[in-house]
C-alpha positions, 0 to 999 in steps of 0.5 A: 307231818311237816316241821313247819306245822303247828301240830309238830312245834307245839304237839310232836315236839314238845312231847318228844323232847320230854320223853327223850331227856326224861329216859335214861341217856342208855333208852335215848336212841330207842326214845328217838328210833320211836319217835322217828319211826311215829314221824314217818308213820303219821306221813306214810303208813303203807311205806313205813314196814318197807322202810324198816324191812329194806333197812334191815336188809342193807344192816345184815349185808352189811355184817356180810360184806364186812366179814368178807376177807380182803382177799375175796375181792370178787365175792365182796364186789358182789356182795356189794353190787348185788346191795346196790341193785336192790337199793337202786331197784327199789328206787328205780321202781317207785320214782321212775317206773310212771315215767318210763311206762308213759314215755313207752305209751306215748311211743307206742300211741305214735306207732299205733299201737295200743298202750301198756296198762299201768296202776300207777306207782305211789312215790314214799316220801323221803325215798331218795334221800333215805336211798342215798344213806344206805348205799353210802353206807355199803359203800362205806364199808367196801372201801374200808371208810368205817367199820359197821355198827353192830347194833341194829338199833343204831343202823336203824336209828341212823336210817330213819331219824327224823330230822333228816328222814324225809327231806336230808341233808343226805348223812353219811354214816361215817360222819355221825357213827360216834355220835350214835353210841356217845354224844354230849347233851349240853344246855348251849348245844340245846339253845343253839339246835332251837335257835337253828330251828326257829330260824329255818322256820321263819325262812321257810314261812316268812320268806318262802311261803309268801314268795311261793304264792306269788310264783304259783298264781303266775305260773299256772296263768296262760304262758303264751300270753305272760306280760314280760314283768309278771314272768321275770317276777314269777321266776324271782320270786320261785328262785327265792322259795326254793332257796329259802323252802329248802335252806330253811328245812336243813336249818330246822333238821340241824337244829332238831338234831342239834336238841338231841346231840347230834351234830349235822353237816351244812347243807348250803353256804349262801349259794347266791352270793356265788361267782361262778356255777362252779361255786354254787354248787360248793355251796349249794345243797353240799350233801347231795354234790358231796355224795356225787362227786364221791360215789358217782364222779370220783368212781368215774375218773374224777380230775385223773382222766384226760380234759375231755373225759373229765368234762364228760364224768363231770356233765354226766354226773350232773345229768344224774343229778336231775334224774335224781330230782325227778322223773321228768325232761325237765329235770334231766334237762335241768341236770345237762344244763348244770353240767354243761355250764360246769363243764364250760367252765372247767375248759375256760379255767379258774384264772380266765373265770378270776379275771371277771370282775366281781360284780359282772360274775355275780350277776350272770351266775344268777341269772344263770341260776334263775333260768335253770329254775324255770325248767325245774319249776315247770311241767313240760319243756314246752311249757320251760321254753314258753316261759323263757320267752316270755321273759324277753318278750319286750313287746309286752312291757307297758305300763297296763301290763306293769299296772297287773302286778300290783296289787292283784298279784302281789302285796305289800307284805310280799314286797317285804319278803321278797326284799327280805330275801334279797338282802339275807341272800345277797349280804356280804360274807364279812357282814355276815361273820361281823354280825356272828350269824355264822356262830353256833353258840354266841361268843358274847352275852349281847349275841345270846339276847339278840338271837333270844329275842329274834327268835321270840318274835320269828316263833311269834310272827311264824305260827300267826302265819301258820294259824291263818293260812292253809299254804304250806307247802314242802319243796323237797318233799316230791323228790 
């Protein structure tokens, strides 16, 4: 089950919200721990035991490690390894096993030998995101961050709540520990969750979707013979979708937990207004570089190592990065070419990077940007570096070749979305704060009636859409 569905925003919804505020505010989180635990079980019934076991393991080593005096540093650093390894295990199994084993059989194919027989693995939906909230919560406790709670229920709750069960943000458990035991449930909190909600469903299915379309009808044609606009048109058009795909998913999950009190994270920031590389990953899906730089870069040496060591951590965390996206050349590829740039630009400094002017840094980050997009977007590298040159193949651009693209490939209303996108990603932040899009809550009465009509119509507009088309797809799902 998606949120972009119909089933979730007239069936799943409705009925949860009624059974939530229905139950005394004491059952609420049980009303929620079940409703979230139905969510997962609709989507993944073989998983859902692994996922509430696992859980339950992660809760009591983390009693375990808590109670561990200070002074026993070496018990409690195991302790904690031994957490981390399992967690990791697990992880490592499920998402990476079916690329080791046939990375190991096409090596033993070269040598002559026979192949490792392998049933393949099935890949739980949501594993990396729900990983990530465990370890960070042993870790959590290991440093002293947050205490941990002593009610199952709320661990429990915390790990599979649905909002950010499948697809994050990734939370961490010190940022929502008080809202488990007391949170405030307010009709502008409630208005404002829905108002965040229907605006991550009309980015998903008016702007993402429609875009979608068009980057998979081209990149699935023959690359080596891809006229040059159909290439540079595929690519614009998937760098919007992943934008919008996953922006509109976090705008649903915060509004969802805004519903029920909960108060989440940003998880982006306009990322495509960035003027460096550097800047769009501070605004780019915040919870996973946040979780990086604390548990991975930071741990490394961070910015207290020698200028060469900390480009090193700095590339190293961003190949880690793209492994986490998927188990796959493309995405470590994806991850060394993120930290790479980033590492570049840390050795040219801030103040040459500054001295740029606006619109020239604009520009190169993204188009920087779209073409780390084509090694995520396709199978291969041979297929990534295909595709790349497709688009300078400057022989291929006539006017036969233009002539393609319209209407067979895209249409008036895809045009529509693709400006859409354009002008949403691209509006200045001034307009953006001047029109109050930044507001939780509406500071003025005629704030409040726009997004009320706004969302009206984005509701409207969204489940025609839904209702007459089978095209739905979920990004982040596979990662």
């Amino acid at each position: 089950m998606v949120f972009s569905s119909l089933l979730f925003i007239y069936a799943f919804l409705p009925v949860f919200l009624a059974c939530y505020y229905l139950a005394p505010r004491n059952w609420r989180n049980f009303v929620a721990l079940a409703a979230s635990l139905a969510f997962y079980i609709w989507g993944e019934p073989v998983f859902a035991i692994w996922l509430v076991v696992s859980s339950l393991f992660d809760f009591y080593l983390g009693q375990c490690l808590f109670r561990l005096p200070s002074k026993s540093a070496g018990l409690r650093r195991a302790v904690l390894i031994f957490g981390l390894v399992v967690n990791l295990s697990a992880l490592l199994y499920c998402k990476y096993s079916n690329f080791f084993i046939a990375q190991t059989n096409a090596l033993l194919g070269w040598h002559g030998a026979l192949p490792i027989s392998w049933t393949t693995v099935a890949l739980p939906i949501g594993i990396s995101f729900f990983t990530f909230h465990k370890i960070s919560y042993l870790l959590d406790i290991y440093r002293g961050t947050t205490r941990p709670t002593s009610n199952l229920f709320d661990y429990l709750l915390y790990i599979c709540l649905f909002p950010q069960l499948v697809a994050g943000p990734i939370i961490r458990y010190h940022d929502i520990a008080n809202q488990l035991s007391t949170r405030e449930h307010t009709l502008p909190y409630f208005l404002s969750g829905t108002w965040r909600f229907i605006l991550g469903l009309g980015r998903k299915v008016l702007i993402a979707n429609p875009l979608g379309l068009v980057a998979d009808r081209i990149f699935t044609l023959d690359a080596n013979s891809l006229p040059l606009p159909l290439a540079w048109l595929g690519i614009l058009c998937y760098t919007f979708q992943i934008y919008f795909d996953f922006a509109g998913y976090s705008d649903m999950a915060i509004g969802l937990a805004r519903m029920i009190g909960f108060d989440f994270l940003e998880n982006f920031n306009r990322p495509y207004t960035a003027r460096s590389i550097t800047e769009f990953w501070r605004r780019w899906h915040i919870s996973l570089s946040n979780f990086m730089r604390d548990y991975l870069y930071i741990p490394l040496g961070g910015n207290r190592v020698p200028a060469w060591r900390n480009r090193l951590n700095l590339w190293l965390t961003f190949l880690a990065s793209g492994l986490w996206h998927g188990a796959s050349w493309n995405f470590i590829f994806w991850g060394a070419y993120h930290g790479t740039l980033l590492s570049l630009e840390r050795f040219l400094g801030s103040q040459r990077l500054a001295r740029i002017p606006a619109w020239l840094g604009h520009l190169s980050t993204f188009l920087l940007i779209m073409v780390s997009w084509v090694f995520f977007r396709t199978d291969t590298m041979a297929h990534a570096f295909t595709y790349l040159e497709r688009m300078v193949a400057w022989d291929s651009l006539s006017a036969q070749n233009l002539s393609i693209v319209w209407p067979d490939i895209i249409s008036r209303r895809t045009v529509f979305a693709l400006l859409l996108a354009a002008l949403a990603s691209f509006i200045p932040e001034r307009t953006w704060c001047r029109w109050g899009w930044g507001e939780p809550i509406p500071s003025h009465l005629s704030g409040g009636l726009i997004r009320t009509g706004l969302a009206a119509v984005f509701l409207f507009l969204s489940s025609a859409a839904l209702a007459n088309q089978n095209y739905n797809p979920f990004i982040y799902f596979r990662f």
